[in-house]
C-alpha positions as a Markdown table, in Angstrom:
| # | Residue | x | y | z |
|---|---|---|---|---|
| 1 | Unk | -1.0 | -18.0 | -34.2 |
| 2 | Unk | 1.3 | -19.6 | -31.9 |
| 3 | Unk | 2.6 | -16.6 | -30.1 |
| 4 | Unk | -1.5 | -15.3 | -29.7 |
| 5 | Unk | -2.0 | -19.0 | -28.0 |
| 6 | Unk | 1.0 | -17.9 | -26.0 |
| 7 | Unk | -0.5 | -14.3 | -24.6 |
| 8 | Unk | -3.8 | -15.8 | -24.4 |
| 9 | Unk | -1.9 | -18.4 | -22.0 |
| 10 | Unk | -0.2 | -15.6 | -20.2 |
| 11 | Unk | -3.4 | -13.8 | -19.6 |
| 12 | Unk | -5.6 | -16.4 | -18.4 |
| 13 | Unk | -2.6 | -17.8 | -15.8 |
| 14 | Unk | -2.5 | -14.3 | -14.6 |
| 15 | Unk | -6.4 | -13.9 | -14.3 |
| 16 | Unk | -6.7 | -17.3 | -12.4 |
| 17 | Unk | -3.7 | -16.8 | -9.9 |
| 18 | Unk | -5.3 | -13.3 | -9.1 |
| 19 | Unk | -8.9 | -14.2 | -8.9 |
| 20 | Unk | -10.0 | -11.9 | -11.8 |
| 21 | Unk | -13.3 | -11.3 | -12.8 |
| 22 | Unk | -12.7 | -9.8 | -15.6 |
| 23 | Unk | -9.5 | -8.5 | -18.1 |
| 24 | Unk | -8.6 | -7.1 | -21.4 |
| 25 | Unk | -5.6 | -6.6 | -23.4 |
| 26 | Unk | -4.2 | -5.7 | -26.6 |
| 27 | Unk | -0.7 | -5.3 | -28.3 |
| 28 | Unk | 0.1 | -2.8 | -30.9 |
| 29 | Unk | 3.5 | -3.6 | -33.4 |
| 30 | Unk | 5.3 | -1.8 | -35.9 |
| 31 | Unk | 2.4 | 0.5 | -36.2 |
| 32 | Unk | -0.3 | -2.3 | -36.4 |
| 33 | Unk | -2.8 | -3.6 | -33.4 |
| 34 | Unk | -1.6 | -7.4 | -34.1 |
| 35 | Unk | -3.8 | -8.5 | -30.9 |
| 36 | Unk | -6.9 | -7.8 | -28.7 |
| 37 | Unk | -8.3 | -10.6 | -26.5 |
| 38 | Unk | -10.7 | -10.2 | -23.6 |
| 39 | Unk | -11.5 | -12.6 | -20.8 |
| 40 | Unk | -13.9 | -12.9 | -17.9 |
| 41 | Unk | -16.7 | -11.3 | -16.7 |
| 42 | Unk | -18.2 | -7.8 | -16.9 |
| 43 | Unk | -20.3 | -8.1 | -14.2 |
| 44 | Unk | -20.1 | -11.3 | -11.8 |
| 45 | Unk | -23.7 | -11.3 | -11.0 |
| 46 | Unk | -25.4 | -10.7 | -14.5 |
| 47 | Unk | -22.2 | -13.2 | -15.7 |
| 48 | Unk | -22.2 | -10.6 | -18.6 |
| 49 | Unk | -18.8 | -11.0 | -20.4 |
| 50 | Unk | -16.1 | -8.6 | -20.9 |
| 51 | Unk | -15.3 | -7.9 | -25.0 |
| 52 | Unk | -13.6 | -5.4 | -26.7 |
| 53 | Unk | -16.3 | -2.7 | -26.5 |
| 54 | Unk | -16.6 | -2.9 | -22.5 |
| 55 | Unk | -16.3 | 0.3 | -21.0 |
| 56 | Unk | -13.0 | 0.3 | -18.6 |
| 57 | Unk | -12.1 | 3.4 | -15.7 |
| 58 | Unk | -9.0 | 4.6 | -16.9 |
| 59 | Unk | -8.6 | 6.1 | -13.4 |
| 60 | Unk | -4.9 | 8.0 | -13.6 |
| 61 | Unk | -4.5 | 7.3 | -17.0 |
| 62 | Unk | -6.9 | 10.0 | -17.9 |
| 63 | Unk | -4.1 | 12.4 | -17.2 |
| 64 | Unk | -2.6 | 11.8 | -20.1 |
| 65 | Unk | -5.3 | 12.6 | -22.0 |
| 66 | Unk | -4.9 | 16.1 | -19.5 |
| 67 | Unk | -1.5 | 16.4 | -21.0 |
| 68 | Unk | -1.9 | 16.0 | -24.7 |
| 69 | Unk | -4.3 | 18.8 | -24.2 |
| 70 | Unk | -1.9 | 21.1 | -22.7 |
| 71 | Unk | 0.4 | 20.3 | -25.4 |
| 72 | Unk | -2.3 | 21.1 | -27.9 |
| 73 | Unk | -2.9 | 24.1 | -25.5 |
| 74 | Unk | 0.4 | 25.6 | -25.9 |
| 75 | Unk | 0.6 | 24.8 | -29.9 |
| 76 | Unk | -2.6 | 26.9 | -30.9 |
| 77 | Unk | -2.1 | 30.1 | -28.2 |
| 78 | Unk | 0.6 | 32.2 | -26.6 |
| 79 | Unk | 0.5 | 29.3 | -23.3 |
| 80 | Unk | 3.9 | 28.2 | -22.3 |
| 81 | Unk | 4.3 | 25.1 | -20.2 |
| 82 | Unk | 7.3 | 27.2 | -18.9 |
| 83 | Unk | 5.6 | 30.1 | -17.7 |
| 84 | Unk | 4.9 | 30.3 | -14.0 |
| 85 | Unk | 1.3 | 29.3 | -13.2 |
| 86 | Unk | 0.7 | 32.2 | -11.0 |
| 87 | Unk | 0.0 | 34.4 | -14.3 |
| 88 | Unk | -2.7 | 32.1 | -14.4 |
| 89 | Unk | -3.9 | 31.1 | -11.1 |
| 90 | Unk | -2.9 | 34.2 | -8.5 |
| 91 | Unk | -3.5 | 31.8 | -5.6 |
| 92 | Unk | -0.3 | 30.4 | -6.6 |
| 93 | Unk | 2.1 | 34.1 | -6.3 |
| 94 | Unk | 2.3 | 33.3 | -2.6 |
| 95 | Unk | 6.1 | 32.5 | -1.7 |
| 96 | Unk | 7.2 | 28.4 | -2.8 |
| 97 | Unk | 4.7 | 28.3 | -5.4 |
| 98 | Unk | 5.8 | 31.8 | -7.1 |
| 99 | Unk | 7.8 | 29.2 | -9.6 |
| 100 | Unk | 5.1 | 25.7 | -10.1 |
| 101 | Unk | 4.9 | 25.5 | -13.5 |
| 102 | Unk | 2.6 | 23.2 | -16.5 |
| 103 | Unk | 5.7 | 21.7 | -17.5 |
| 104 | Unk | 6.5 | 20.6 | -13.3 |
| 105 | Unk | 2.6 | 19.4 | -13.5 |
| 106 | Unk | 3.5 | 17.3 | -16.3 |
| 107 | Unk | 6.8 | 15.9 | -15.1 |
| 108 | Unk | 5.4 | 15.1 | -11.7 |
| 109 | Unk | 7.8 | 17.4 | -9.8 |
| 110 | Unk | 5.6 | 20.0 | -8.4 |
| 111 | Unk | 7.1 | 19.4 | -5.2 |
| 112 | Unk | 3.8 | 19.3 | -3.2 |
| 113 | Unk | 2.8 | 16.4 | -0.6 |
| 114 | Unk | 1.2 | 13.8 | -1.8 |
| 115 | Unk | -0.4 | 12.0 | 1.3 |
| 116 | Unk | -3.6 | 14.5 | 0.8 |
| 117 | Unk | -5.6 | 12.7 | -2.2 |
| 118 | Unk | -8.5 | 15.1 | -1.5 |
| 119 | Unk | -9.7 | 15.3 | -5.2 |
| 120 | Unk | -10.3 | 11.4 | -5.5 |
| 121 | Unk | -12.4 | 11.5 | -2.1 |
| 122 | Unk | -14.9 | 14.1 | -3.6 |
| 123 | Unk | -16.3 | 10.8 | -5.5 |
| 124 | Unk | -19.0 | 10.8 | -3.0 |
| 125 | Unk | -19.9 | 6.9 | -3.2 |
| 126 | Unk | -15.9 | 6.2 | -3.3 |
| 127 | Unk | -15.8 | 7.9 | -0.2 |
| 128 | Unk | -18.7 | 6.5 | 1.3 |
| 129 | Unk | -17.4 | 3.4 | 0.8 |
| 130 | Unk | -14.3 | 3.5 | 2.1 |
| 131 | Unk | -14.9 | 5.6 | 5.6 |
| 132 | Unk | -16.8 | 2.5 | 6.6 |
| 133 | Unk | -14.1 | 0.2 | 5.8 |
| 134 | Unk | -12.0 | -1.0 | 9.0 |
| 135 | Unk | -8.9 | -0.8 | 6.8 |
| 136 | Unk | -9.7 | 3.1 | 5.5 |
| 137 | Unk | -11.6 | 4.6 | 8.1 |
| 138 | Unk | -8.7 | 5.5 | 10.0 |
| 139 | Unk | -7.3 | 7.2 | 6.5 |
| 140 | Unk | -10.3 | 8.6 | 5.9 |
| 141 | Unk | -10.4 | 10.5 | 9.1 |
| 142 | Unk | -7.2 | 11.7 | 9.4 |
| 143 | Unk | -7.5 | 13.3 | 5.2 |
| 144 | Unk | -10.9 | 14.7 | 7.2 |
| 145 | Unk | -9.0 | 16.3 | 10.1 |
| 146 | Unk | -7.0 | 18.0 | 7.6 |
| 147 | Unk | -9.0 | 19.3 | 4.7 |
| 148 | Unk | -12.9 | 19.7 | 4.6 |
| 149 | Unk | -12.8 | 18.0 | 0.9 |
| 150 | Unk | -16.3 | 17.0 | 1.1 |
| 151 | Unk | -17.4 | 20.6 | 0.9 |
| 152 | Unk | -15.6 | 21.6 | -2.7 |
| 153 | Unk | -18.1 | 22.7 | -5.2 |
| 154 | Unk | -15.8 | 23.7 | -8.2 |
| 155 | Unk | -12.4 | 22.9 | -9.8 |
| 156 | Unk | -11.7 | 26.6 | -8.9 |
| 157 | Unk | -12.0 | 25.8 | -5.0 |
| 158 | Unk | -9.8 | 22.8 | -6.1 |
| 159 | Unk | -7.0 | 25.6 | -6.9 |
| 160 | Unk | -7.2 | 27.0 | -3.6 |
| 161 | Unk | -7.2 | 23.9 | -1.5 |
| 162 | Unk | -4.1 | 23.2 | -3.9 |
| 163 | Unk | -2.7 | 26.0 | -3.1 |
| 164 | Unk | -2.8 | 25.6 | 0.9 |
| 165 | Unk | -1.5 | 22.2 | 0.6 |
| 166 | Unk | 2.4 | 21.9 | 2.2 |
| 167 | Unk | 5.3 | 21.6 | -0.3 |
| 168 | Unk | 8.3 | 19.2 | 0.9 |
| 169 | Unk | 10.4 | 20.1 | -2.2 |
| 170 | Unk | 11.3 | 22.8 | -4.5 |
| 171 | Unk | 9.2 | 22.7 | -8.0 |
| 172 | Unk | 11.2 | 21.3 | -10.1 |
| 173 | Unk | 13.7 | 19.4 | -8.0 |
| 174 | Unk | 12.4 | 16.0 | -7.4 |
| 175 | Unk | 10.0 | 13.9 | -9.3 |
| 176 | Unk | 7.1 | 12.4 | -7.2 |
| 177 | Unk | 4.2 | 10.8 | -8.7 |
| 178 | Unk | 1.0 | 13.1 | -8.1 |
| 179 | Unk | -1.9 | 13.2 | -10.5 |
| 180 | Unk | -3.9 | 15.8 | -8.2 |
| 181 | Unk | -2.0 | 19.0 | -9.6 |
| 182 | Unk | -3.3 | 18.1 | -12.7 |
| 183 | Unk | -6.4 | 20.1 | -11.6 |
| 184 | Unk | -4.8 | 23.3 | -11.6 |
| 185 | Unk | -3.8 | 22.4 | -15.3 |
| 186 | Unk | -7.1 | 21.3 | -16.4 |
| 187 | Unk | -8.1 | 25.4 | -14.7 |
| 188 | Unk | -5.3 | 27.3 | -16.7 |
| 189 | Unk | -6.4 | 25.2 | -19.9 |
| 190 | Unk | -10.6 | 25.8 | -19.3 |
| 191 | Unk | -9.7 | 29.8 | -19.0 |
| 192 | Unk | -7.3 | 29.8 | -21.4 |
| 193 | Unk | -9.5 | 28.4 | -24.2 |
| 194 | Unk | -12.8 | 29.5 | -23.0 |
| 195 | Unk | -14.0 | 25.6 | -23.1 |
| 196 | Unk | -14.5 | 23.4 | -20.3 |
| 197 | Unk | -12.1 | 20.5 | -19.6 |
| 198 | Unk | -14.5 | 17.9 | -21.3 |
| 199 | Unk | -15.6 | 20.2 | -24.4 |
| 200 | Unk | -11.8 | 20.6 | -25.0 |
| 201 | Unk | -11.0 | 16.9 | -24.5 |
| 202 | Unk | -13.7 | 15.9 | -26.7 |
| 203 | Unk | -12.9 | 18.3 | -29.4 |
| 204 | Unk | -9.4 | 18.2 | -29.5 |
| 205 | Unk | -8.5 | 14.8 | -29.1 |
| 206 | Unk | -11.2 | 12.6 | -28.7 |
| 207 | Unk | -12.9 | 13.5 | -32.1 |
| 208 | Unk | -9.7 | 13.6 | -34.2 |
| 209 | Unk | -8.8 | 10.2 | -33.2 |
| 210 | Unk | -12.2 | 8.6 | -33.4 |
| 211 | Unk | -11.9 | 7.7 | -30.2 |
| 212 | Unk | -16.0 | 7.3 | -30.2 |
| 213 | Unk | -16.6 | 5.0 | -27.1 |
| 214 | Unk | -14.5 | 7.1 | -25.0 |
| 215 | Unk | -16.5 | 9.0 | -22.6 |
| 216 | Unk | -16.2 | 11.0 | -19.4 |
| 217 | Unk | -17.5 | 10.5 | -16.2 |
| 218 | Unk | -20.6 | 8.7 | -18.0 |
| 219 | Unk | -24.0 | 7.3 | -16.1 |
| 220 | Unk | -24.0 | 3.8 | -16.1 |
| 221 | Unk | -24.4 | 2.0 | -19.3 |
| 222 | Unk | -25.0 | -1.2 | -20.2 |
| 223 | Unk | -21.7 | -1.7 | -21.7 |
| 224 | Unk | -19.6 | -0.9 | -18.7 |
| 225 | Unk | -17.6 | -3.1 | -16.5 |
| 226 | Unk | -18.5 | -3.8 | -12.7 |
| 227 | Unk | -15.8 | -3.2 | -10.5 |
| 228 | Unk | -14.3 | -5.5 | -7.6 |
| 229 | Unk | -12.5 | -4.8 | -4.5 |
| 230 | Unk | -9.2 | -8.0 | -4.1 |
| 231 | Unk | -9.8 | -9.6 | -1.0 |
| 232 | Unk | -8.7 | -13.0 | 0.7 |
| 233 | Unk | -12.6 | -14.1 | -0.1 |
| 234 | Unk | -14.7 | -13.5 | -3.3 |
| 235 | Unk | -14.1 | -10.0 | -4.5 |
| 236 | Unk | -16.2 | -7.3 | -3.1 |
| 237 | Unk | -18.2 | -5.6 | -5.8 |
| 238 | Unk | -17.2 | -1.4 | -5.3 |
| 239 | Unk | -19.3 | 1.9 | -6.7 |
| 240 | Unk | -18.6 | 2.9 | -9.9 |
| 241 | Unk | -15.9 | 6.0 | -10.6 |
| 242 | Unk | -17.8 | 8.7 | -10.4 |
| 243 | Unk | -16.2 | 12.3 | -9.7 |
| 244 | Unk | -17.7 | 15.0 | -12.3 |
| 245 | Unk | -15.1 | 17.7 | -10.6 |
| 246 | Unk | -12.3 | 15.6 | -10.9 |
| 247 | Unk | -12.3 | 14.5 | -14.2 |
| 248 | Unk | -9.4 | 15.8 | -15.4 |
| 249 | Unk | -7.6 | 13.5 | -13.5 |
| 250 | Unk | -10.1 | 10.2 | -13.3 |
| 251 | Unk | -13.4 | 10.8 | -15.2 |
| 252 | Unk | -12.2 | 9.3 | -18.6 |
| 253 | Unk | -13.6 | 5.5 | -19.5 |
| 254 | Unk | -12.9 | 4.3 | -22.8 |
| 255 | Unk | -13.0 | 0.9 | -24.7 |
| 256 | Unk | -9.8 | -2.3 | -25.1 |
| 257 | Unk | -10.8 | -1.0 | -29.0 |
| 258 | Unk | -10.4 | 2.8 | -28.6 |
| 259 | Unk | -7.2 | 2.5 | -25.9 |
| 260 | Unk | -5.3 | 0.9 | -28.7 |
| 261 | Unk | -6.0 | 3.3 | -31.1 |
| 262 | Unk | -4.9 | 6.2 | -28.4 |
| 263 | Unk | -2.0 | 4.1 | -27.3 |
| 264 | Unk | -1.0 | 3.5 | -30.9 |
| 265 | Unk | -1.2 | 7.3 | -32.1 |
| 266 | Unk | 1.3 | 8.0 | -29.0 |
| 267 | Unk | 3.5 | 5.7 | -29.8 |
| 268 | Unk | 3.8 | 7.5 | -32.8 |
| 269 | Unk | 4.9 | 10.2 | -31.3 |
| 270 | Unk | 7.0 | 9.0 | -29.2 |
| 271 | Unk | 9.0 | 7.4 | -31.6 |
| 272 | Unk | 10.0 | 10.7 | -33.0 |
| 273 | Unk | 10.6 | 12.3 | -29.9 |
| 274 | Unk | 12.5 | 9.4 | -28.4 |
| 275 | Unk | 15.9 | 10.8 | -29.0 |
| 276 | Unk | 14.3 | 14.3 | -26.7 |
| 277 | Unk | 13.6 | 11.8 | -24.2 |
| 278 | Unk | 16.2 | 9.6 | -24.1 |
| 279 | Unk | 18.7 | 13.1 | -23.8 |
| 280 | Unk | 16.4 | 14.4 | -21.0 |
| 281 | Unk | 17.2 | 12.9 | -17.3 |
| 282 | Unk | 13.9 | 13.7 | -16.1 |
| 283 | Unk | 11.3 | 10.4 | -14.6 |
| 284 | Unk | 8.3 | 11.7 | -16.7 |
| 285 | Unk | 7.3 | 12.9 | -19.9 |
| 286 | Unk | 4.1 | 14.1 | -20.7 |
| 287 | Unk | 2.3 | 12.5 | -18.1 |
| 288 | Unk | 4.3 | 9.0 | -18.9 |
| 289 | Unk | 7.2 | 7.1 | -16.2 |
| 290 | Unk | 10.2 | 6.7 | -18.5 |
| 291 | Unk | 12.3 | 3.6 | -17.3 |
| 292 | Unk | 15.7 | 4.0 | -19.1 |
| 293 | Unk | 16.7 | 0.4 | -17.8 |
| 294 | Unk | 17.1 | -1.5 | -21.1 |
| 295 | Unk | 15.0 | 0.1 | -23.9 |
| 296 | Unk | 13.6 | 3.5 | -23.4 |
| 297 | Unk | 10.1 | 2.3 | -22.2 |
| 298 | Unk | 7.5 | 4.5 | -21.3 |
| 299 | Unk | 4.3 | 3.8 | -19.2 |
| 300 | Unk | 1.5 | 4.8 | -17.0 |
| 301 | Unk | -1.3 | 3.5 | -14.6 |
| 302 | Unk | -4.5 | 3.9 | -13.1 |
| 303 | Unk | -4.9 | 2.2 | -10.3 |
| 304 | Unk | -8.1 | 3.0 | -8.0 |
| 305 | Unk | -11.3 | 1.2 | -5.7 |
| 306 | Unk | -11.6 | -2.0 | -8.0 |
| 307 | Unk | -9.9 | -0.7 | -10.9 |
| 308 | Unk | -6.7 | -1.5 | -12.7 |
| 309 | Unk | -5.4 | 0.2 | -15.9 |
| 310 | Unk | -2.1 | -0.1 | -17.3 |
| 311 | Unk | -0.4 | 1.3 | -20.4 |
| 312 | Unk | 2.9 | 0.8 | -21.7 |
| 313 | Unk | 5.3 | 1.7 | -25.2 |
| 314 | Unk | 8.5 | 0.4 | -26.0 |
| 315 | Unk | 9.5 | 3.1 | -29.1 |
| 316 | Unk | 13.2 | 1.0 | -30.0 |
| 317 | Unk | 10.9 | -1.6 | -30.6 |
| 318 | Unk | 7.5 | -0.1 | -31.9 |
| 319 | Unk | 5.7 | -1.6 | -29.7 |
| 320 | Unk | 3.0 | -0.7 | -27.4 |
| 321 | Unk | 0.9 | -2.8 | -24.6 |
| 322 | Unk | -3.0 | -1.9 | -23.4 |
| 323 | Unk | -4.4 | -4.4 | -19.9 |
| 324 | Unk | -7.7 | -3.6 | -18.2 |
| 325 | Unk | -8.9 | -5.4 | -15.0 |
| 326 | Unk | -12.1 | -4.8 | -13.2 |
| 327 | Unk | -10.3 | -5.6 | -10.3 |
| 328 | Unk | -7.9 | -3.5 | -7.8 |
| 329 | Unk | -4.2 | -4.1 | -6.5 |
| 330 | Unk | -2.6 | -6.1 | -9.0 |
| 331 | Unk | 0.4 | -5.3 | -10.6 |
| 332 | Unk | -0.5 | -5.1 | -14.2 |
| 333 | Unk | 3.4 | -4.0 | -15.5 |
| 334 | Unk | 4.3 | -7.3 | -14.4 |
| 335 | Unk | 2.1 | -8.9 | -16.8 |
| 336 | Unk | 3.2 | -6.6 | -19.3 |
| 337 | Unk | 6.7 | -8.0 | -19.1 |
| 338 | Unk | 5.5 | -11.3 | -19.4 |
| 339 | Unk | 3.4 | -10.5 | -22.6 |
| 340 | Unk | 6.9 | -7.9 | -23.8 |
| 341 | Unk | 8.6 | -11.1 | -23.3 |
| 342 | Unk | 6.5 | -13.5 | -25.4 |
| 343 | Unk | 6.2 | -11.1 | -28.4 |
| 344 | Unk | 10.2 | -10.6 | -28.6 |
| 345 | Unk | 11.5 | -14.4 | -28.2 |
């Protein structure tokens, strides 16, 4: 009891100092979800509170869920993460993208810029939003000058623009965090398996884990969070994540309840593969930042327009950490620290 009093603390300091409407969290251990605590405010206008079945944007963490299907991809047909992805998508056999892989996708070292989010801006809301934004208009007008993103209609156009955009490294070379060429991976995997990206998602992970709140790029429910912009004032209320051709690498919302479920299978995993990871010098695996600083810790985060999502596993010590905020630009790792910190005293 006293080290829940002690996280609880933790989490309402942190949700005070940062003028948080709303934030959830839950801690898995030695195979066991030991704790799930929500505080605040779903909605700051209806004052509906946030519990454990409030629907959160998992934002970049819905990559992962990408990944795990590319794994289950490759176990169940003759794909190979390994094999060039220009036997897949012949847009990519042009010269410097001849050798892209899955397995670059995955580890975040396709080599391609990443100052040209186009796939997050065909939210059409999002974007209207933001042009008229003094601090984004001028970013939204120079993405504008370079790529006409507001007129792709399909994740196959996606693949083309992709495919145009300027490399600054060698695939394979140098790890760079980019959730965007996740599209081309979500393509290979809906011609591959004759499914779209959500039918195969559903089917092959989301059912088998009874993941049953988790949804993709739903209308709004009653049960989902609002979401708030941080400013020096009260928070500014933004448009809900919505971005039905970008899915694969946004469009997954899910519950505190179903994440630690999720969370709690993969560290599973990971905890057999630790010693694979651990040998391997590479910054990602599967989708997740490895940090080899003290214990092999693995983690990943989905930060967007008013939403923060943050999901880390510590395999040495079997334990995993889930936080959800319906508010933008905080730092949730460093509140996962603090929580690490109080659970092992």
């Amino acid at each position: 009891m006293e080290l829940f009093e002690k996280v609880t603390d933790i989490l309402n300091g942190y949700r005070t100092a940062h003028r948080i409407p709303g934030i959830a969290a839950g801690i898995i251990l030695d195979g066991e979800i030991i704790y799930t605590r929500t505080l605040g405010t779903a909605n700051a206008n209806t004052y509906a509170l946030i519990d454990a079945h409030t629907l959160f944007a998992l934002e970049d963490i819905t990559t992962l869920f990408t990944a795990q299907a590319m794994l289950h991809l490759q176990s169940r047909t003759d794909f190979d993460l390994n094999r060039p992805i220009k036997d897949y998508l012949p847009e990519f056999a042009k010269p410097g993208l001849h050798e892209l892989t899955a397995a670059h996708i995955l580890a975040h070292t396709t080599g391609f810029a990443s100052d040209l989010p186009f796939v997050p801006m065909m939210d059409k809301e999002k974007y209207a939003f933001l042009k008229d934004m003094p601090e984004y208009r001028k970013s939204m007008e120079q993405l504008r000058e370079k790529l006409d993103f507001p007129a792709i209609r399909t994740r196959q156009e996606c693949v083309l623009v992709q495919s145009g955009l300027p490399l600054v490294h060698q695939a394979g070379t140098t790890a760079a965090y980019d959730v965007q060429p996740f599209m081309l991976a979500a393509v290979i995997l809906e011609q591959i398996s004759g499914m779209t990206w959500e039918e195969y998602i559903t089917t092959h992970i989301l059912q088998p884990l009874r993941l049953d709140a988790t949804c993709i790029n739903p209308v709004r429910q009653k049960n989902a969070t609002a979401y708030y912009i941080h400013t020096i004032g009260d928070p500014i209320e933004a448009p809900l994540p919505h971005n039905p051709i970008g899915a694969p690498i946004s469009g997954i919302f899910s519950n505190l309840r179903n994440m630690t479920v999720f969370l709690a299978n993969c560290l599973k995993q990971a905890e057999v593969d630790v010693k694979t990871v651990r040998d391997n010098s590479a910054d990602f695996w599967q989708g997740w930042y490895v940090n080899r600083s003290e214990n092999l810790t693995l983690s990943a985060v989905g930060n967007q327009l008013g939403a923060s999502s943050y999901m880390e596993m510590v395999p040495a010590l079997s334990l995993g950490i889930v936080l959800f905020a319906n508010m933008d630009m905080l730092h949730l790792d460093r509140l996962a620290q603090k929580i690490k910190r109080a659970v092992m005293d």
